[in-house]
KOLZA-699791 format. One record per residue: x, y, z of N, C-alpha, C in turn; residue in three letters. Coordinates in steps of 0.2 Angstrom, whole numbers, padded with zeros to 4 digits, always signed. Example, Ala and Ser with C-alpha at 12.3 -4.5 7.8 and 13.67 -1.06 7.14 Angstrom:
+0066-0028+0039+0062-0022+0039+0066-0016+0039ALA+0064-0011+0035+0068-0005+0036+0064+0000+0039SER
This chain:
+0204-0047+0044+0199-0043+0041+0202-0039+0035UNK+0198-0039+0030+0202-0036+0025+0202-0028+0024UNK+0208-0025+0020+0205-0020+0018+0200-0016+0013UNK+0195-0021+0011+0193-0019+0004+0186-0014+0006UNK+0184-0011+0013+0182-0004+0013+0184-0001+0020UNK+0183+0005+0020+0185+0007+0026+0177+0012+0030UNK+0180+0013+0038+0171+0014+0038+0168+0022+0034UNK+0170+0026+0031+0168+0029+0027+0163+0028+0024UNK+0164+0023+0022+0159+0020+0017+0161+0024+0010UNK+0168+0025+0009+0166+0030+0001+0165+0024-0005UNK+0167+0017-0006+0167+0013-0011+0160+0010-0016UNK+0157+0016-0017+0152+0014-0022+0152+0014-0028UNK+0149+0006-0032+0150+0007-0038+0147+0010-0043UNK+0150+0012-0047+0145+0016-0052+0140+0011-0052UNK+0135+0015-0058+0129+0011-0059+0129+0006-0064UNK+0129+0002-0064+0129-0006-0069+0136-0009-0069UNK+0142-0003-0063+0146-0009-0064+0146-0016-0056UNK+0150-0021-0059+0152-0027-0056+0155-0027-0048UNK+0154-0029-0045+0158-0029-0038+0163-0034-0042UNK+0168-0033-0039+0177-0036-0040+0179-0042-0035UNK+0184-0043-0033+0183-0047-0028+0187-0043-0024UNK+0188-0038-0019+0187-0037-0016+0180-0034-0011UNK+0177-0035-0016+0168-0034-0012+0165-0040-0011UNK+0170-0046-0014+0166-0053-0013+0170-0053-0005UNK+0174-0053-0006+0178-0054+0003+0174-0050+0007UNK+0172-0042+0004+0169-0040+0009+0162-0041+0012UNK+0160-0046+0007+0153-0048+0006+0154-0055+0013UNK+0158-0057+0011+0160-0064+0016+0161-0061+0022UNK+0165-0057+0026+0165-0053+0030+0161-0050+0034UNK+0157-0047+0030+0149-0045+0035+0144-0050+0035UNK+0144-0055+0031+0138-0063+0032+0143-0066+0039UNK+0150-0066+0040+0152-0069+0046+0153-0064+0052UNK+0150-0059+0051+0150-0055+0056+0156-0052+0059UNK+0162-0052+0054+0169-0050+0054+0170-0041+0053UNK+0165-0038+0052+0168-0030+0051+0165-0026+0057UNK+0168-0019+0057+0167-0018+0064+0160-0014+0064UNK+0157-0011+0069+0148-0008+0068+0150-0002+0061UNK+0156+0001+0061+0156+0007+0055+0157+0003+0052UNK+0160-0001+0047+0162-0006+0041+0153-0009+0040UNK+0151-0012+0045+0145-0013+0044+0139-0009+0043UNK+0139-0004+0045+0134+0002+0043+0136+0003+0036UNK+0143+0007+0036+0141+0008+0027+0142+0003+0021UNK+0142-0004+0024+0141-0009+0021+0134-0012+0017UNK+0130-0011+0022+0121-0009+0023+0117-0008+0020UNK+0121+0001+0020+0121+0007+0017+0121+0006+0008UNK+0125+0001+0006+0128+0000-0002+0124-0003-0003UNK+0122-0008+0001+0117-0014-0001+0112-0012-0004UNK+0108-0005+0000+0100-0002+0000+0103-0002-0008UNK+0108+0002-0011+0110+0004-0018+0110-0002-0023UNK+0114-0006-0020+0120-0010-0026+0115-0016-0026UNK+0110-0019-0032+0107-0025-0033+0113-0031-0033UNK+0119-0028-0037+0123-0034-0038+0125-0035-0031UNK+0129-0030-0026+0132-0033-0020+0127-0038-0015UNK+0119-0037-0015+0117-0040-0014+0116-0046-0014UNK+0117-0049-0022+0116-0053-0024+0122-0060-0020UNK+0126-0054-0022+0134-0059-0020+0131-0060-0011UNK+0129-0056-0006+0129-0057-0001+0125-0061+0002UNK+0119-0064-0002+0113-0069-0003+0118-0075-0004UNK+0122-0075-0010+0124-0081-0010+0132-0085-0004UNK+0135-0077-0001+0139-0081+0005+0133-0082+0009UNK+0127-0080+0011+0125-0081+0015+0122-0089+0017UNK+0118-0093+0008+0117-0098+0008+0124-0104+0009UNK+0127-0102+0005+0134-0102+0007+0136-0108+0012UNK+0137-0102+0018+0138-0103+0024+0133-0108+0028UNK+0129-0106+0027+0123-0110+0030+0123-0117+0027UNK+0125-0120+0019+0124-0126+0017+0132-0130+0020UNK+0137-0125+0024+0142-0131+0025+0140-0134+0035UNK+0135-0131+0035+0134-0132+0043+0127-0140+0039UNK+0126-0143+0032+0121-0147+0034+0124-0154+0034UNK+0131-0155+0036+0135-0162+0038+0136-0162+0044UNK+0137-0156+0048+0137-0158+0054+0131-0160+0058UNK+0131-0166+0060+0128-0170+0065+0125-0165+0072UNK+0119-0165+0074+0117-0161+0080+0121-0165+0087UNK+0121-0162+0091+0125-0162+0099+0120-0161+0104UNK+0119-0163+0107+0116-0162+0114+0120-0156+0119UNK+0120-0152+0119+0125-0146+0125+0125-0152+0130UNK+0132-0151+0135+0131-0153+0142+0127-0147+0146UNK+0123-0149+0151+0120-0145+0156+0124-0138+0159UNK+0132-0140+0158+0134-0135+0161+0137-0130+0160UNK+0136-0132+0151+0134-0126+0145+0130-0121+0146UNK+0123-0124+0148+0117-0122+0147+0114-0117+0153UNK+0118-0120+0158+0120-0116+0165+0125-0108+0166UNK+0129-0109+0162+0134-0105+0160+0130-0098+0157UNK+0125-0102+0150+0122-0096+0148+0116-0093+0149UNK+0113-0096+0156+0107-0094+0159+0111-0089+0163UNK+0118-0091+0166+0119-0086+0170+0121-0080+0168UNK+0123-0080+0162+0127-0074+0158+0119-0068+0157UNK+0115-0073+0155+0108-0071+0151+0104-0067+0157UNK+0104-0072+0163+0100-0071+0169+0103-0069+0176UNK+0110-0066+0175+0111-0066+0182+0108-0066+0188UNK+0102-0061+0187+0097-0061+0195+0094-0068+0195UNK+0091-0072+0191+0091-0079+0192+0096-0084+0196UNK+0099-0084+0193+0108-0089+0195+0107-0086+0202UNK+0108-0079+0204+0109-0077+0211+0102-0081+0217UNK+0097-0079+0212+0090-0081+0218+0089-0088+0219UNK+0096-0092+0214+0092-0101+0216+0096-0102+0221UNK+0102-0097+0225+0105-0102+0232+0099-0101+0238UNK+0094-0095+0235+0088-0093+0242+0083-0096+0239UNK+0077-0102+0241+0071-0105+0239+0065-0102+0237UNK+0066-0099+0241+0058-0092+0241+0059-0087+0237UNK+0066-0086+0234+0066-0082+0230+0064-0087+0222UNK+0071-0091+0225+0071-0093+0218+0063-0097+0213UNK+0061-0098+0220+0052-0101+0218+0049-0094+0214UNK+0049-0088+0217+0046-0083+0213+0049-0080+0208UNK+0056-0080+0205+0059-0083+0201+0057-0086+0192UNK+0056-0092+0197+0054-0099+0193+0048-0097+0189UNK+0041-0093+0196+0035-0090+0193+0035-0086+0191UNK+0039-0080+0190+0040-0076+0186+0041-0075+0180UNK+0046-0082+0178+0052-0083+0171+0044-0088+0168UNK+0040-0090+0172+0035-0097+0167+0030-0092+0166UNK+0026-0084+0170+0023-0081+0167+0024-0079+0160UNK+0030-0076+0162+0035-0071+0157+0033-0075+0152UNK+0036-0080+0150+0036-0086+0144+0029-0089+0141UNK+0025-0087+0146+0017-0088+0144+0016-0084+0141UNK+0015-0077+0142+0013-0071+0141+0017-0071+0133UNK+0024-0069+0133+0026-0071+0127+0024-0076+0119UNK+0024-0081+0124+0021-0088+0118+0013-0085+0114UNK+0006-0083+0121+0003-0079+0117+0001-0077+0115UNK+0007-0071+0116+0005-0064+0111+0009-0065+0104UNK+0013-0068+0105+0017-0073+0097+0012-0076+0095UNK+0007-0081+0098+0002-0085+0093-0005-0078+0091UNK-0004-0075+0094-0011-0070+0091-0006-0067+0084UNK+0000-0064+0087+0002-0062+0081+0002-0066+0073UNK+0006-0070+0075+0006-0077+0071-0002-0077+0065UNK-0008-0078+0071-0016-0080+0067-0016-0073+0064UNK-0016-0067+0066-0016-0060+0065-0014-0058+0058UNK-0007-0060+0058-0005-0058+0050-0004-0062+0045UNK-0006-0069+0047-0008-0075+0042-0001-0078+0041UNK+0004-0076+0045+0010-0080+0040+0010-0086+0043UNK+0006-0090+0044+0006-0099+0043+0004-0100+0036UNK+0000-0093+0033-0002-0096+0025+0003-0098+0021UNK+0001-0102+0017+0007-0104+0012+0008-0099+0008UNK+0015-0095+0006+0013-0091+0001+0011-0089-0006UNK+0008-0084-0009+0005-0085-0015+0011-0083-0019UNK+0012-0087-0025+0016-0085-0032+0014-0078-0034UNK+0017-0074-0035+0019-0068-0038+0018-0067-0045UNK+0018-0063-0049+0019-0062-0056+0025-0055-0057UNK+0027-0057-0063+0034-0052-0063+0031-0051-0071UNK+0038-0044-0072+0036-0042-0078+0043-0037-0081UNK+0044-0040-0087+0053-0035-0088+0051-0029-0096UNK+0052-0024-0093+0048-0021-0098+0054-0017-0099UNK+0055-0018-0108+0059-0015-0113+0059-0018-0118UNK+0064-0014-0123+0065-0017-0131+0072-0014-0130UNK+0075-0017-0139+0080-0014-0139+0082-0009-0143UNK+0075-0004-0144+0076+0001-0148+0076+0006-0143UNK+0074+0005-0137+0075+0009-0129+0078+0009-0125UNK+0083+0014-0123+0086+0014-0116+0080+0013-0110UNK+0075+0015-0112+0072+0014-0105+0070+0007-0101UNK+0069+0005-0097+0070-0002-0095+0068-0002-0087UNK+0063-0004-0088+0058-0006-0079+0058-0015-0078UNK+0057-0015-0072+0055-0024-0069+0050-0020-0065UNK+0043-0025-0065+0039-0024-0061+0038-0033-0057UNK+0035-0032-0051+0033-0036-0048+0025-0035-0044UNK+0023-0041-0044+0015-0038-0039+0013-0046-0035UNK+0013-0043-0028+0012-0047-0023+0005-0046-0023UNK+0002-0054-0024-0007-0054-0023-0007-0053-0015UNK-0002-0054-0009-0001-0056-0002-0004-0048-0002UNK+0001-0042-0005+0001-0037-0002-0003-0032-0006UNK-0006-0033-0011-0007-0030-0017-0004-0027-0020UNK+0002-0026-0019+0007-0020-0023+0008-0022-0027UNK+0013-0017-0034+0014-0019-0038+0021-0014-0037UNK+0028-0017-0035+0033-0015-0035+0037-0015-0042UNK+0039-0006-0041+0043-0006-0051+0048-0002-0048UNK+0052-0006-0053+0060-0001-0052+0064+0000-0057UNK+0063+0006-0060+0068+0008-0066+0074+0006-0065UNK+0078+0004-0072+0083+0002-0073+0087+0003-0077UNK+0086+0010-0081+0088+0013-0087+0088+0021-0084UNK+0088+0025-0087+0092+0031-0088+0083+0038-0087UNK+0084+0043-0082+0077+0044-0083+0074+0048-0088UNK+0068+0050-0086+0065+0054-0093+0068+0060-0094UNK+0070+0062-0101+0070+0068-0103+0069+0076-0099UNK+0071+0077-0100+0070+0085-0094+0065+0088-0099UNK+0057+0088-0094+0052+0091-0098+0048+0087-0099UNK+0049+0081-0099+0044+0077-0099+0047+0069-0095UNK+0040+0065-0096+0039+0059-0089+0036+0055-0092UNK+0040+0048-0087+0035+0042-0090+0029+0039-0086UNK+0025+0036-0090+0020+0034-0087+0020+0026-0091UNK+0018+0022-0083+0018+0016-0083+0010+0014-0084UNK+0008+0011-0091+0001+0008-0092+0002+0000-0094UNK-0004+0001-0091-0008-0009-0090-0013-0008-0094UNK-0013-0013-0102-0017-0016-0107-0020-0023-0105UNK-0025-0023-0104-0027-0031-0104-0032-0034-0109UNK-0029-0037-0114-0030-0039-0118-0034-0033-0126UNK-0040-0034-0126-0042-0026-0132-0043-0022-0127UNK-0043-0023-0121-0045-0014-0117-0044-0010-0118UNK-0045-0003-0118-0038+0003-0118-0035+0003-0113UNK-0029+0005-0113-0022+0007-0108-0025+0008-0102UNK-0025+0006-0097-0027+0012-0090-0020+0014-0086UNK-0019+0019-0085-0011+0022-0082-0014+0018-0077UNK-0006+0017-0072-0004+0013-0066-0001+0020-0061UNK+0003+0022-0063+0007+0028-0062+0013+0033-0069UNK+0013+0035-0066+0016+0044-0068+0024+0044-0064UNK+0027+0040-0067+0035+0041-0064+0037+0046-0062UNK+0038+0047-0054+0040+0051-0052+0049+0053-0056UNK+0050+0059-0054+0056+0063-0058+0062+0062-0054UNK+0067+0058-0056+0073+0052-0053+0072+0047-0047UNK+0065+0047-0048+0065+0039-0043+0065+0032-0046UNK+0069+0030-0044+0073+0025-0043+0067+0019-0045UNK+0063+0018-0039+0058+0013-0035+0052+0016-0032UNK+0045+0011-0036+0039+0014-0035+0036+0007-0033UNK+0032+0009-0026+0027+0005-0025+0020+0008-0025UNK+0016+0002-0029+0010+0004-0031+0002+0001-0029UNK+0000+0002-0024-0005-0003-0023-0013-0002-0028UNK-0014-0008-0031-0017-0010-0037-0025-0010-0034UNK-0028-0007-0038-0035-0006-0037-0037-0016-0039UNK-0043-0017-0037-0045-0025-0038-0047-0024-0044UNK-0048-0021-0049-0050-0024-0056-0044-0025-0059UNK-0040-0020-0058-0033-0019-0061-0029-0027-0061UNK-0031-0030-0053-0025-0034-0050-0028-0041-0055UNK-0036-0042-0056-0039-0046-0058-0037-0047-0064UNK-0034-0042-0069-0032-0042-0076-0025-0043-0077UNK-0025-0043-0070-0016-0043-0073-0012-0048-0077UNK-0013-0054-0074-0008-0060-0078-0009-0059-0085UNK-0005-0062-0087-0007-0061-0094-0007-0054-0099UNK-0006-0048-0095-0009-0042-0098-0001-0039-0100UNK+0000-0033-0103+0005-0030-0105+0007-0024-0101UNK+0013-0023-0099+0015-0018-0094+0018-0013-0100UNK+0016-0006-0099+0020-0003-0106+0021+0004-0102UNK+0028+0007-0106+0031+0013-0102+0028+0019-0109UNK+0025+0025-0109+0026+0030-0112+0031+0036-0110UNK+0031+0038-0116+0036+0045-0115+0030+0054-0115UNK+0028+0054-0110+0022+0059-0109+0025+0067-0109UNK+0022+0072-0109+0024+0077-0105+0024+0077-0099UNK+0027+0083-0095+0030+0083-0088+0023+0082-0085UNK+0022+0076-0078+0014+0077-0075+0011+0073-0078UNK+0012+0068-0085+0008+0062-0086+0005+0065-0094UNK+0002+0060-0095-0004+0061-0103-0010+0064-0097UNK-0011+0070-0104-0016+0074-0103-0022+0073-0103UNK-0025+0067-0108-0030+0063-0110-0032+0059-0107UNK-0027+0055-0102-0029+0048-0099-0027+0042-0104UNK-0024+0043-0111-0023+0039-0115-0017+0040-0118UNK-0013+0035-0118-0004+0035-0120-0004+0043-0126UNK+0000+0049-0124+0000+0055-0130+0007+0052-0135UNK+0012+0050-0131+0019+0050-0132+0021+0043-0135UNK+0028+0042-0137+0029+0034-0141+0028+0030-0136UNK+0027+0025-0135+0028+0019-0133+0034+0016-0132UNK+0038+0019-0127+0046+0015-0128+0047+0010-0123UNK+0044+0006-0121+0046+0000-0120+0042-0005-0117UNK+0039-0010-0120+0034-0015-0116+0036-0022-0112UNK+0032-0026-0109+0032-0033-0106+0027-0036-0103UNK+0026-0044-0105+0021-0045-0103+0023-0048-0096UNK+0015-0049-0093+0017-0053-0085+0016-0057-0085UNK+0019-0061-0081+0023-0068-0082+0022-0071-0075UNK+0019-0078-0072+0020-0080-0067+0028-0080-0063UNK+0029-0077-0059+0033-0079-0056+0035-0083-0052UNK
């Protein structure tokens, strides 16, 4: 195992810089399940922060998984399979040398597994995820006469509209506010950026969500608590349209 964190967790990278390659090792490492519960916890921990270590840990992760698609499947021998019922079950393995036991047993593990499998299918019809899922639209909102700089995302599945600043926050005294233009309308505010957060999710009223494609995501620079009016007061520093994702 390598040394490139220890379980402190102190190895954070500033913000916008690179993981090195000792964070790619590290990266390899926790996709193989090689660091110990603290190396893993504050591993985690960086992830929730560092969009780039993630990135790298999505790609050990496919990785991995693409060298396992030349191996040929195997049948276990039974006595595999024996092994790990009995590791998994031991009151099982014990009650098959007794019949009467082992028979209630048998009808208890075929309950169990019934009971199971149904409340998995109600779950299943419940939350829809057999549906195929729905395309996304994204949105990258800046210029380059602005430091300020947002990604927006909106899941039609969930209604939200998940935004996360990427540049530097608003000025002390005043606050941005994120507005949706579609097409001649006027602006309608979406939100009033909270004061150093990071990451906003936003659930979209239905007419909003209906206007969305196509429409312009745009960041003003407002006083502290939003525009007073309901309508952009401040410059206009950085827009983006939304784009099928």
């Amino acid at each position: 195992m390598s040394d490139a964190m220890s379980d402190d967790g102190d190895h954070i990278l500033p913000e916008g810089a690179a993981p090195g390659d000792g964070d790619r090792i590290l990266s390899a490492e926790y996709v193989l399940g090689l660091l110990s519960p603290g190396q893993a916890a504050a591993f985690e921990s960086r992830l929730a922060s560092e969009p780039a270590l993630r990135d790298i840990t999505a790609g050990w992760a496919d990785d991995f998984v693409a060298m396992t698609d030349t191996i040929p499947p195997r049948q276990a021998p039974r006595r595999v399979w024996r092994a790990i019922e009995t590791e998994l079950w031991p009151e099982t393995h014990a009650a098959s040398t007794h019949p009467a036991r082992s028979a209630r047993f048998r009808l208890g593990r075929w309950l169990g597994g019934a009971m199971v499998a149904a409340m998995l299918g109600v779950l299943v019809v419940q939350s829809n995820l057999l549906a195929p899922p729905q395309p996304g639209l994204l949105a990258e909102i800046g210029t380059a006469q602005s430091a300020a700089h947002f990604t927006a995302a909106y899941d039609p599945g969930s209604g939200e509209l998940s935004i996360e600043r990427l540049g530097p926050e608003a000025p002390s005294g005043r606050s941005y506010e994120l507005w949706l233009i579609a097409g001649d309308a006027a602006p309608v505010s979406v939100v009033v950026w909270p004061e150093a957060a990071e990451r906003q999710a936003v659930a979209l009223p239905t007419e909003l969500a209906e206007v969305l494609p196509g429409a312009v995501l745009a960041i003003s620079d407002e006083p502290f608590g939003g525009s007073p009016t309901g309508a952009p007061t401040g410059a206009v520093l950085a827009t983006g349209a939304v784009v099928q994702g």
